[in-house]
LUMMARVEX-392429 format. One line per 4 residues: number of its first residue (from 1); their letters; for each residue x negated, y, z negated of N, C-alpha, C, O. Coordinates in Angstrom, 1 decimal, always signed. Layout:
BEGIN
NUM> A> X Y Z X Y Z X Y Z X Y Z | ... $
This chain:
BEGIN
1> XXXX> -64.1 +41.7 +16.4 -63.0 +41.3 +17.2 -62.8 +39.9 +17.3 -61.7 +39.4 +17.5 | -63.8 +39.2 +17.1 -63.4 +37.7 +16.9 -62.8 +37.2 +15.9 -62.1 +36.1 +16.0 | -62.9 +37.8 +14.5 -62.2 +37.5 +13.6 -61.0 +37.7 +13.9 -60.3 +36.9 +13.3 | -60.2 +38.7 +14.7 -58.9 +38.9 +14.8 -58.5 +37.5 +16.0 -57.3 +37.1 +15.8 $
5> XXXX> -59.0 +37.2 +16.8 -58.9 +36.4 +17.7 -58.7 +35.0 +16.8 -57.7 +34.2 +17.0 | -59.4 +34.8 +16.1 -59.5 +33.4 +15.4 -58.0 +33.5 +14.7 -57.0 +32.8 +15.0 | -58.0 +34.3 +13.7 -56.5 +34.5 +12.6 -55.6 +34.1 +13.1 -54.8 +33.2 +12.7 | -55.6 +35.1 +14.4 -54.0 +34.4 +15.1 -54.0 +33.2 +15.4 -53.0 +32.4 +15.3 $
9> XXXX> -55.2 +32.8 +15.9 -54.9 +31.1 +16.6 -55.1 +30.1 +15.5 -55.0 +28.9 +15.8 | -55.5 +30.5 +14.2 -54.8 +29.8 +13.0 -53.6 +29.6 +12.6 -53.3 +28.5 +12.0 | -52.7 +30.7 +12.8 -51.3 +30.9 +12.2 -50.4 +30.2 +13.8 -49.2 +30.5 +13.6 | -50.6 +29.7 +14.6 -49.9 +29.4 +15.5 -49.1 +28.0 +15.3 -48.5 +27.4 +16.2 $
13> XXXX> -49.3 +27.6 +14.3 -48.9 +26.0 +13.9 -48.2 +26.1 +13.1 -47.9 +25.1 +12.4 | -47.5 +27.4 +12.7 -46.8 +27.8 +11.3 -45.3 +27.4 +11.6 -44.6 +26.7 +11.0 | -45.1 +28.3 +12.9 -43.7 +28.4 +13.3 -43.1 +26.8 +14.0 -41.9 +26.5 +13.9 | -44.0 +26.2 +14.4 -43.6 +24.9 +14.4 -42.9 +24.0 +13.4 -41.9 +23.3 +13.4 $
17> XXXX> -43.8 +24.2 +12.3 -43.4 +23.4 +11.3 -41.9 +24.2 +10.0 -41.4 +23.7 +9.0 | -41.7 +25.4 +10.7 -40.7 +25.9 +10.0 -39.7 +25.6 +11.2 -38.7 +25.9 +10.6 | -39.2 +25.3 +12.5 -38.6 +24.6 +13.1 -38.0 +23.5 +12.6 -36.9 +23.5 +12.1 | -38.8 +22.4 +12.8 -38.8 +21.4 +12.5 -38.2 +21.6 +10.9 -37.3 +20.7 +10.8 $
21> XXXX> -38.2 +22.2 +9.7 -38.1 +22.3 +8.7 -36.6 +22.4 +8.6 -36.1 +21.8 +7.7 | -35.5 +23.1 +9.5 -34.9 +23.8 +9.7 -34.1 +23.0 +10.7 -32.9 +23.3 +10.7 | -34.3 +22.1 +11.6 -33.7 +21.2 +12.4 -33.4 +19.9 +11.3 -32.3 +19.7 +10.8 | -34.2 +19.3 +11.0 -34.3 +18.2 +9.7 -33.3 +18.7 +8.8 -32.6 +17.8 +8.3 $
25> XXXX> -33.0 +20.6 +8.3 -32.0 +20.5 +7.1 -30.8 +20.5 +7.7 -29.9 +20.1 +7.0 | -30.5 +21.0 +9.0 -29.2 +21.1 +9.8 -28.8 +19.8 +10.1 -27.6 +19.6 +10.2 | -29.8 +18.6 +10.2 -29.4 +17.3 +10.9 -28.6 +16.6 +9.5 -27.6 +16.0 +9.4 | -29.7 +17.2 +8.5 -28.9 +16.6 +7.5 -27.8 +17.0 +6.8 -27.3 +16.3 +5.9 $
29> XXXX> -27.4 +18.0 +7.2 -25.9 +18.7 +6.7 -25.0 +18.5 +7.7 -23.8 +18.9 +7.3 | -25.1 +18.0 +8.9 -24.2 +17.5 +9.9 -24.1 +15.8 +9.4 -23.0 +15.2 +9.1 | -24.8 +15.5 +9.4 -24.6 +13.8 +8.5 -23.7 +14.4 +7.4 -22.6 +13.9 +7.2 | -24.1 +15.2 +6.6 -23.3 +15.3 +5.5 -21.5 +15.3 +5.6 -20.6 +14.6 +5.3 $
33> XXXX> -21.9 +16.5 +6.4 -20.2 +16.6 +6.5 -19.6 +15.3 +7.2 -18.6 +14.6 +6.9 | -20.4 +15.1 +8.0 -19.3 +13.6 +9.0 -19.1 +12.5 +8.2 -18.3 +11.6 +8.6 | -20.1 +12.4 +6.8 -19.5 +11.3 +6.0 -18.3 +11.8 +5.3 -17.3 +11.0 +5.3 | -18.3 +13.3 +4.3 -17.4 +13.2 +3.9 -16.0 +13.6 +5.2 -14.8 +13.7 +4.9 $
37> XXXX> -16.3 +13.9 +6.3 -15.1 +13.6 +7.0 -14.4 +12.4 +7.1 -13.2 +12.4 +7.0 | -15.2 +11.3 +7.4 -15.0 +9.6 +7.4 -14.3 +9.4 +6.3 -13.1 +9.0 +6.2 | -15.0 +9.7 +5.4 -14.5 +9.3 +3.5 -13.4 +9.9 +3.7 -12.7 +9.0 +4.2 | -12.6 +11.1 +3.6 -11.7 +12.0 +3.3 -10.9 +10.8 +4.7 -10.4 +9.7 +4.3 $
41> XXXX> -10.8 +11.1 +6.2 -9.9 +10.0 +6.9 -9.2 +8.8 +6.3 -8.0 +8.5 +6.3 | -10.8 +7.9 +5.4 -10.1 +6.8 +4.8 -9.1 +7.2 +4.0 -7.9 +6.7 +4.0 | -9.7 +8.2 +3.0 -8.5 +8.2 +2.0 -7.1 +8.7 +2.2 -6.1 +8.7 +1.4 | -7.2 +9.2 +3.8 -5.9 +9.3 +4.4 -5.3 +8.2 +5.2 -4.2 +7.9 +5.4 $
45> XXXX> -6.3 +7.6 +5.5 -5.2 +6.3 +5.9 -4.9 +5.4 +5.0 -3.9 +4.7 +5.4 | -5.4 +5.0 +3.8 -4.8 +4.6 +2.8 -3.7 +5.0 +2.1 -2.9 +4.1 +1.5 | -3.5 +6.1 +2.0 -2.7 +7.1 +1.4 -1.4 +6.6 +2.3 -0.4 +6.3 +1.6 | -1.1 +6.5 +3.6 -0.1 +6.3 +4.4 +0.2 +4.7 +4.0 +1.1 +4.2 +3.4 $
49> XXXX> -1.2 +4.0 +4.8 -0.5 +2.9 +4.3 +0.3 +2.5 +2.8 +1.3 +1.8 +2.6 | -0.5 +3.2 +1.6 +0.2 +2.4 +0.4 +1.6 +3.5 +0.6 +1.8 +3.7 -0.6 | +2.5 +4.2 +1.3 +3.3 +4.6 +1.4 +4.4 +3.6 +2.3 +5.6 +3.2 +2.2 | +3.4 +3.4 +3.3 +4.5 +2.4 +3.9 +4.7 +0.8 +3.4 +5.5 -0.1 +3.8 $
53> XXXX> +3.5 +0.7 +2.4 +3.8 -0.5 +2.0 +4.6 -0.4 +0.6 +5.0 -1.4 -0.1 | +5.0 +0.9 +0.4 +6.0 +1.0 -1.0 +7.0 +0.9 -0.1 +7.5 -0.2 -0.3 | +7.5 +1.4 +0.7 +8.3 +1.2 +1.4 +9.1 +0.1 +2.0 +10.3 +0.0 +1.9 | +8.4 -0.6 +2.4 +8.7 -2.2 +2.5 +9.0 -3.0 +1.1 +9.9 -3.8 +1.0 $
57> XXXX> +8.1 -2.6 +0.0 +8.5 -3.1 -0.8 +9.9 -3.0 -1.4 +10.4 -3.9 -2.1 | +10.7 -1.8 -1.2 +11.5 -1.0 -1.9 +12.4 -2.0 -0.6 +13.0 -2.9 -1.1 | +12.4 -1.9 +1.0 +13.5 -2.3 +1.6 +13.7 -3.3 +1.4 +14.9 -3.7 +1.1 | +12.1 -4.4 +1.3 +12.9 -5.9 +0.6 +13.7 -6.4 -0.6 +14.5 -7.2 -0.9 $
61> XXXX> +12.9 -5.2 -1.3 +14.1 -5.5 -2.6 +16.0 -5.3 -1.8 +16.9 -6.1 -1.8 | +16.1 -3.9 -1.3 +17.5 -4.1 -1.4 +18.1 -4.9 -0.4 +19.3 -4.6 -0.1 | +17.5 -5.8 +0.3 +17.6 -6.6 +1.5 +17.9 -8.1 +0.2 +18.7 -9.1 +0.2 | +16.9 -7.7 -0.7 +17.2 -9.2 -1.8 +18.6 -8.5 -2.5 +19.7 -9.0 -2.1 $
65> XXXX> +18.7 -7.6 -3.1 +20.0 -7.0 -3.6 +20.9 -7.4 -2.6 +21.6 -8.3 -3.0 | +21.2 -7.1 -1.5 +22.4 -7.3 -0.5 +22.2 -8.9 -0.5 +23.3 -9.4 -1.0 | +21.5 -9.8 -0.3 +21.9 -10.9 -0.6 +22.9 -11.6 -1.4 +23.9 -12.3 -1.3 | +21.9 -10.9 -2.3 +22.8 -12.0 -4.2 +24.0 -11.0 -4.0 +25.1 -11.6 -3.8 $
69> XXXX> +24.0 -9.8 -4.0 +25.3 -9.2 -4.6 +26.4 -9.2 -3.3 +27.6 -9.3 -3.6 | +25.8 -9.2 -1.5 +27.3 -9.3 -0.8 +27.4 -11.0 -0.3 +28.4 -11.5 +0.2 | +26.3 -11.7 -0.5 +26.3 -12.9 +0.1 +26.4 -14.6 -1.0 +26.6 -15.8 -0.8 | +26.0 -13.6 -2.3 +25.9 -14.7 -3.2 +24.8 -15.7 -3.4 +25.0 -16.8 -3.8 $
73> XXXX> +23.5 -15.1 -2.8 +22.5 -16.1 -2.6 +21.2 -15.3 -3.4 +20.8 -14.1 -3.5 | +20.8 -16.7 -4.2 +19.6 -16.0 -4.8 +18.9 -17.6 -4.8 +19.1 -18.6 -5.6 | +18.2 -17.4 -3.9 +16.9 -18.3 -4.0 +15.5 -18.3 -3.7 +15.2 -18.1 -2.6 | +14.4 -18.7 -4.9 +13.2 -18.6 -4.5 +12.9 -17.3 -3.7 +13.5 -16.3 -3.6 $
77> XXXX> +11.7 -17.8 -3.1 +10.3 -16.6 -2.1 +11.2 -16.4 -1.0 +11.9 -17.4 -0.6 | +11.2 -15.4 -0.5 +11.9 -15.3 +0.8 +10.9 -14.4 +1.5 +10.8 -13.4 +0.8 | +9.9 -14.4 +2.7 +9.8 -13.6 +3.3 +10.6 -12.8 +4.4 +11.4 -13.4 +5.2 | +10.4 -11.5 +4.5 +11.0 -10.3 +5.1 +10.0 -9.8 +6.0 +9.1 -9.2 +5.5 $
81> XXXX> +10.2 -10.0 +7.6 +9.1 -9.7 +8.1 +10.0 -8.3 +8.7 +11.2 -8.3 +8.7 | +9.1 -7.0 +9.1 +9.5 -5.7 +9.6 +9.3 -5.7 +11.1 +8.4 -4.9 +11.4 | +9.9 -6.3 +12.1 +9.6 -6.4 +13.2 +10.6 -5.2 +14.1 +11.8 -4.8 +13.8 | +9.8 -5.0 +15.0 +10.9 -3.6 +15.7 +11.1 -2.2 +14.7 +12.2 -1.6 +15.0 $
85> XXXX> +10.5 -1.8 +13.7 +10.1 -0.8 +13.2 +8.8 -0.1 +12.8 +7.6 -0.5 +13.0 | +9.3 +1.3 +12.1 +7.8 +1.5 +12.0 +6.7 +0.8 +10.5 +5.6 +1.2 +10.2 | +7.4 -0.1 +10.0 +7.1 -1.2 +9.2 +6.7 -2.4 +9.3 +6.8 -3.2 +8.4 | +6.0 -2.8 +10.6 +6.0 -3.8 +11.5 +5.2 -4.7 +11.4 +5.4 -5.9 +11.8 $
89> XXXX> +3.9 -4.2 +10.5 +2.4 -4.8 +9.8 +2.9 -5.0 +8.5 +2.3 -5.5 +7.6 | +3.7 -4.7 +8.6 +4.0 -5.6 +6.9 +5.0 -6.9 +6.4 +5.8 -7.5 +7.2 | +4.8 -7.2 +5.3 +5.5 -8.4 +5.3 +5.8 -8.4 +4.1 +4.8 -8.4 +3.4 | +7.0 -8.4 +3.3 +7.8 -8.5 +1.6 +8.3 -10.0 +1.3 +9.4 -10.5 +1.7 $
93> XXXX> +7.5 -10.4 +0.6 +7.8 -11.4 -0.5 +9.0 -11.2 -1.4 +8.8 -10.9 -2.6 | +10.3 -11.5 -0.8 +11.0 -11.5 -2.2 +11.7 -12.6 -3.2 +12.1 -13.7 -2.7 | +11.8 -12.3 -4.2 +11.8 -13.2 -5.1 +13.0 -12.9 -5.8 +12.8 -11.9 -6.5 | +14.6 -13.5 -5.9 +15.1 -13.4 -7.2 +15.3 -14.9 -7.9 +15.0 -16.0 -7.6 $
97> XXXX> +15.8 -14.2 -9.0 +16.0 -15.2 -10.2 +16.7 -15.2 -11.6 +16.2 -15.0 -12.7 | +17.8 -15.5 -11.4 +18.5 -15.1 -12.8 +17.7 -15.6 -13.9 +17.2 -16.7 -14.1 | +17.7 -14.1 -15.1 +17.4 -14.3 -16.1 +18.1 -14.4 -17.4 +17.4 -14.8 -18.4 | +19.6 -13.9 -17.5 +20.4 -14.1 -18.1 +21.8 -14.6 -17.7 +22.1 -14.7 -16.5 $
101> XXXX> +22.8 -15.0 -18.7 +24.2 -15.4 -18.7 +24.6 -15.2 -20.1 +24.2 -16.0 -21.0 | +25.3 -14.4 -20.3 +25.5 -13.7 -21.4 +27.6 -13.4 -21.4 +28.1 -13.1 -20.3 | +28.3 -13.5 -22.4 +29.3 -13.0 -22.6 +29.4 -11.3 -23.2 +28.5 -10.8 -23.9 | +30.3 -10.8 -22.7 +30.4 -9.1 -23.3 +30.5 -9.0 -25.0 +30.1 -10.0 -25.6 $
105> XXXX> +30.9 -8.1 -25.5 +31.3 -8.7 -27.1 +32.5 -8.5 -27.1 +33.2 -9.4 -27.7 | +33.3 -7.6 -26.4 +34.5 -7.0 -26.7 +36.0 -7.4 -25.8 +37.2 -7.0 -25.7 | +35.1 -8.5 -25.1 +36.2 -9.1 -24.0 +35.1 -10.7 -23.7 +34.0 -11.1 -24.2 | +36.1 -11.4 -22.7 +35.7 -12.6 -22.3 +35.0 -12.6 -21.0 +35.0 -13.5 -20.2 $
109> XXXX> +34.2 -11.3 -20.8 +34.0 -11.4 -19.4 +32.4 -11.7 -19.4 +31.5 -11.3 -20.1 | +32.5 -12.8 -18.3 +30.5 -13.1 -18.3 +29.5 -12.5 -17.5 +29.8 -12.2 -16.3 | +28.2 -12.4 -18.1 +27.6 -11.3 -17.2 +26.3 -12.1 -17.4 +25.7 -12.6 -18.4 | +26.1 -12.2 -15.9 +25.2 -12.8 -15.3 +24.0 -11.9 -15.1 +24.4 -10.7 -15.0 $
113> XXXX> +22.8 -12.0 -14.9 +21.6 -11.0 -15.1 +20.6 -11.6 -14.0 +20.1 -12.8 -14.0 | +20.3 -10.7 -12.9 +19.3 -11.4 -12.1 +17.9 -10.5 -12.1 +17.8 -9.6 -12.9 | +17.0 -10.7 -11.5 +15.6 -10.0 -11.1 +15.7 -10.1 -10.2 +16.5 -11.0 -9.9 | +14.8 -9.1 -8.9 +14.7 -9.6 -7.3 +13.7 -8.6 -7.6 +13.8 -7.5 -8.0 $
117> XXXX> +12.2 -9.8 -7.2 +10.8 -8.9 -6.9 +10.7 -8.8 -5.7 +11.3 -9.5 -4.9 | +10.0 -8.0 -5.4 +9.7 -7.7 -4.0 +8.6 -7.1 -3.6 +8.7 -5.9 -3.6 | +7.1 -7.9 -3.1 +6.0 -7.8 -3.2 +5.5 -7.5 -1.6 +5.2 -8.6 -1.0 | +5.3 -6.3 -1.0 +4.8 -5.8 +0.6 +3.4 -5.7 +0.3 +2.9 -5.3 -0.8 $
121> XXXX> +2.6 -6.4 +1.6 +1.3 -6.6 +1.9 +1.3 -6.1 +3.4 +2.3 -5.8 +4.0 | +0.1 -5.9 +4.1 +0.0 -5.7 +5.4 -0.9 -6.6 +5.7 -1.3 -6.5 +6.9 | -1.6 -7.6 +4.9 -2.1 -8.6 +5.6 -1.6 -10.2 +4.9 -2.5 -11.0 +5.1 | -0.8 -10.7 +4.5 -0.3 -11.3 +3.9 -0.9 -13.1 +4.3 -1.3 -13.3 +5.4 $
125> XXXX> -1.0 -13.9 +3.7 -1.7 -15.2 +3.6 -0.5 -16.2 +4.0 +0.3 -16.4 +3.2 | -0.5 -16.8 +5.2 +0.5 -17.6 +4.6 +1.8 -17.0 +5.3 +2.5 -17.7 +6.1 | +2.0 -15.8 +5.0 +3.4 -15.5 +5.4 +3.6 -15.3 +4.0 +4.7 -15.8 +3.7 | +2.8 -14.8 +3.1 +3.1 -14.1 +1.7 +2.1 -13.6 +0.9 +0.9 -14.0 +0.9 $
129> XXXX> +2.6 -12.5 +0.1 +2.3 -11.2 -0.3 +2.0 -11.7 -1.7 +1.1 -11.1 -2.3 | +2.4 -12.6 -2.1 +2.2 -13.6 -3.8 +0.6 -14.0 -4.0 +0.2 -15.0 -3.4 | +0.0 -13.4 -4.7 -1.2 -14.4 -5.4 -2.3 -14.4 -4.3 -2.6 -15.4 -3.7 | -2.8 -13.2 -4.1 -3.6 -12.9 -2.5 -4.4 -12.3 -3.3 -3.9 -11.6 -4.1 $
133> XXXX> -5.6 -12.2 -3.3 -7.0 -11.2 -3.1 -6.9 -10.5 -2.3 -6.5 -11.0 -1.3 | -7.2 -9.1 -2.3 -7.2 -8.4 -1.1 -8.5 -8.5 -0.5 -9.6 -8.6 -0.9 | -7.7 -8.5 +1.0 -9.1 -9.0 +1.9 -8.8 -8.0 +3.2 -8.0 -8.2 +4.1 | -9.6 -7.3 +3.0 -10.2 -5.9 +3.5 -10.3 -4.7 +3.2 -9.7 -4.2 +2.2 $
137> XXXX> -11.0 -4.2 +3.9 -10.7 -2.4 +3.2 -9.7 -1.9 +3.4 -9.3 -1.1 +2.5 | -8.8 -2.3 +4.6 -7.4 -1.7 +4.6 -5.7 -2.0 +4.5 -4.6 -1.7 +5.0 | -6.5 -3.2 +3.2 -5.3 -3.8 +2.4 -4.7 -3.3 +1.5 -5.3 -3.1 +0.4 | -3.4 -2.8 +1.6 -2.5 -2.6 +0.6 -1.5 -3.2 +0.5 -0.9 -3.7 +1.5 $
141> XXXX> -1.2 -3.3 -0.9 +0.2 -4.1 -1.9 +1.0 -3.4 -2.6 +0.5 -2.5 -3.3 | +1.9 -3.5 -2.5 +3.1 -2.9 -3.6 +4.0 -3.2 -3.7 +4.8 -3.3 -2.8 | +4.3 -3.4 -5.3 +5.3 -3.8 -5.9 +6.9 -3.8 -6.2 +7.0 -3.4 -7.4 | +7.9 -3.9 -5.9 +9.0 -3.1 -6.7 +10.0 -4.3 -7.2 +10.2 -5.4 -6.6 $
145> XXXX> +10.4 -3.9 -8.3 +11.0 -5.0 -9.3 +12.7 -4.3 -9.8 +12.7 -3.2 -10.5 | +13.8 -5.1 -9.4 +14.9 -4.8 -9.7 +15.7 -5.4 -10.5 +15.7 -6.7 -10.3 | +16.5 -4.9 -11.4 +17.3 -6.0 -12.2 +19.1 -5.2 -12.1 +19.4 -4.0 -12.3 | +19.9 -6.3 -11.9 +21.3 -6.2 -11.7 +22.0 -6.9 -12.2 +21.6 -8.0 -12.2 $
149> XXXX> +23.5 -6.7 -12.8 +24.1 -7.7 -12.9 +25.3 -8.2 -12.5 +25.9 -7.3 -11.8 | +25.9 -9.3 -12.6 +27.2 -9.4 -12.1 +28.3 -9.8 -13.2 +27.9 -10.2 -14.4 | +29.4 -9.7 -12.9 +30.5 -10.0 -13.9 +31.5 -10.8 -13.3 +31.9 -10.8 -12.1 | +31.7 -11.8 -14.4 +33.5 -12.4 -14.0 +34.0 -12.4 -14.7 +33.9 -12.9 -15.8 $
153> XXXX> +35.0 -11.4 -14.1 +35.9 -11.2 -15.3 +37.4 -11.6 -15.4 +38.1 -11.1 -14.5 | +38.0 -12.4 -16.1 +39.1 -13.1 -16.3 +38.7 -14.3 -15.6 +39.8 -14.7 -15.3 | +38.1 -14.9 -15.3 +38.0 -16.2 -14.9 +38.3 -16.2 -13.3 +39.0 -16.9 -12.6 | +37.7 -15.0 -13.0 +37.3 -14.6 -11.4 +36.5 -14.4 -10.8 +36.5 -13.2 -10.5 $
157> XXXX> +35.8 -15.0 -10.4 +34.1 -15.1 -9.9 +33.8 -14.0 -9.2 +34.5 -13.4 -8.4 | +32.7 -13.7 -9.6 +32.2 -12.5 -8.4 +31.3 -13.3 -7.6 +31.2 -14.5 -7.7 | +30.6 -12.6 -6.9 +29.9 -13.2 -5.2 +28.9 -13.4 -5.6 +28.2 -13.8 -4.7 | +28.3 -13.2 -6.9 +27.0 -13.5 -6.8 +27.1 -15.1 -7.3 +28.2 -15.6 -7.5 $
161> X> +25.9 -15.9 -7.4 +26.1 -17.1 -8.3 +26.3 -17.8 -9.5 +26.5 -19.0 -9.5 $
C-alpha cells in the first residue's frame, strides 16, 4: 500500500506544469492577435489618410485651374491650407507653369499650354508639401498633375495669361 501512496504523490506536479503550459500558449495568442489588430488599424488609418490627402491634392489642383482659367493668374508655389473642413490637417502646394505657346495649323489662333501641380501633405515643412522627407509614421503625400489650355482666338485674349 505504500507504493500506491508514493505514485500519486509523484504525479501531483504534472497538472501544474500543464497549466502553466497552457496559460503561456493563450498569453501568447492574445499578444498575437492584438498585434495583428494594431497592424491591420494602422493600415486603416493610412488607407483614409492617403485618401484624404488625394483629395486635397485633387481640390488644390482645381482651386489652381480656377485661378489661371477664371482669374488669369499663374504664378509660382501657392499654398492652399483646408481650414473649416474635413481636410483641415492638410496643406496643397500648388504649382502652375506654362509650358507651351504654340499657333493651331489651320487657323491663327494661339494656344497657350499650362501645368498646375498640386502636391497635399498632412505634415508639411514650411507651409509646403515640395521636397520633404517624410517625417513620421503618419505622413502622407499625394500627387496630382494637370495640364490645360487656353486660346486666342482672332486676336482676343482669353483670361488666362
Amino acid at each position: 500500500m505504500t507504493s500506491n501512496r508514493t505514485l500519486s504523490h509523484c504525479q501531483s506536479g504534472v497538472s501544474i506544469i500543464a497549466a502553466l503550459f497552457l496559460l503561456l500558449l493563450f498569453a501568447s495568442l492574445a499578444i498575437y492577435m492584438l498585434w495583428i489588430t494594431s497592424s491591420m488599424h494602422r493600415g486603416v488609418t493610412q488607407d483614409v489618410l492617403g485618401a484624404q490627402a488625394y483629395q486635397a491634392a485633387r481640390s488644390g489642383a482645381e482651386w489652381g485651374l480656377y485661378r489661371l482659367l477664371r482669374d488669369g493668374q499663374c504664378a509660382g508655389e501657392t499654398p492652399v491650407v483646408f481650414s473649416g473642413s474635413g481636410l483641415m490637417n492638410f496643406t496643397a502646394s500648388v504649382t502652375c507653369r506654362a509650358t507651351a505657346n504654340t499657333k493651331e495649323l489651320d487657323s491663327s489662333t494661339s494656344v497657350k499650354v499650362y501645368e498646375i501641380e498640386s502636391i497635399a501633405c498632412n505634415h508639411p515643412v514650411g507651409g509646403s508639401c515640395r521636397s520633404i522627407a517624410a517625417n513620421g509614421a503618419d505622413y502622407v503625400e499625394r500627387q496630382v498633375r494637370v495640364t490645360t489650355e487656353c486660346m486666342v482666338d482672332n486676336g482676343i485674349p482669353a483670361a488666362c495669361p
